[in-house]
N, C-alpha and C positions, 0 to 999 in steps of 0.2 A: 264675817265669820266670828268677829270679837265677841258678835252681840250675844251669839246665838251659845258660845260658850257661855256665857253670863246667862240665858235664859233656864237653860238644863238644870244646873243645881237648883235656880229658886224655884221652878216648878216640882223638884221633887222635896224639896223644906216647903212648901204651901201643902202638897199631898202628906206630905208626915202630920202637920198640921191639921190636917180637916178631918185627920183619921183619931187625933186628942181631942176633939170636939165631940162631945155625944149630941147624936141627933137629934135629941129632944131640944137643945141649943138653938137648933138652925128654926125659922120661920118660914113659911111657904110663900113664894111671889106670888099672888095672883093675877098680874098682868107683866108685860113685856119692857116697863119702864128700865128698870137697870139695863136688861139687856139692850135697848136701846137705847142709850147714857155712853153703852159702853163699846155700842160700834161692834159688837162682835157676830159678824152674819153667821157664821156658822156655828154657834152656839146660842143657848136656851140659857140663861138664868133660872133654877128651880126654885133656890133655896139661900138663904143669907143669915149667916149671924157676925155679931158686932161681940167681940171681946176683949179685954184690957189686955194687954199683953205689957210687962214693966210699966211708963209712963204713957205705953200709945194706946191708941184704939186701932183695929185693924178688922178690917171687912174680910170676913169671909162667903165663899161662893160657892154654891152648889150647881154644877153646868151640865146640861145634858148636850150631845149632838141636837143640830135641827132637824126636824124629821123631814124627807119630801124633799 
């Protein structure tokens, strides 16, 4: 249950996040590579962009459900 406290807030600071990104930012997947990188069965990798954030770089994700 520790964990899952700790998931909650970053998932909603990663959505405030992807919502300051304008979508012209993001690039289109055309294949399934990240999402399979990243082990996620029920989700779709769309869309990704890469931005600086102070000294980092941080990936961001565009994920849809899997369909089917």
């Amino acid at each position: 249950m520790k964990l899952l406290a700790y998931v909650i807030p970053f998932v909603k600071d990663a959505a405030k996040a992807v919502k300051r990104i304008c979508r012209e930012e993001f690039k289109e997947v055309v294949d399934e590579t990240l999402t399979e990188l990243l082990g996620i069965a029920t989700l779709v990798v769309r869309m990704y962009a890469i931005r600086r954030e102070g000294e980092q770089e941080v990936l961001h994700l565009w994920c849809a459900h899997r369909e089917g």
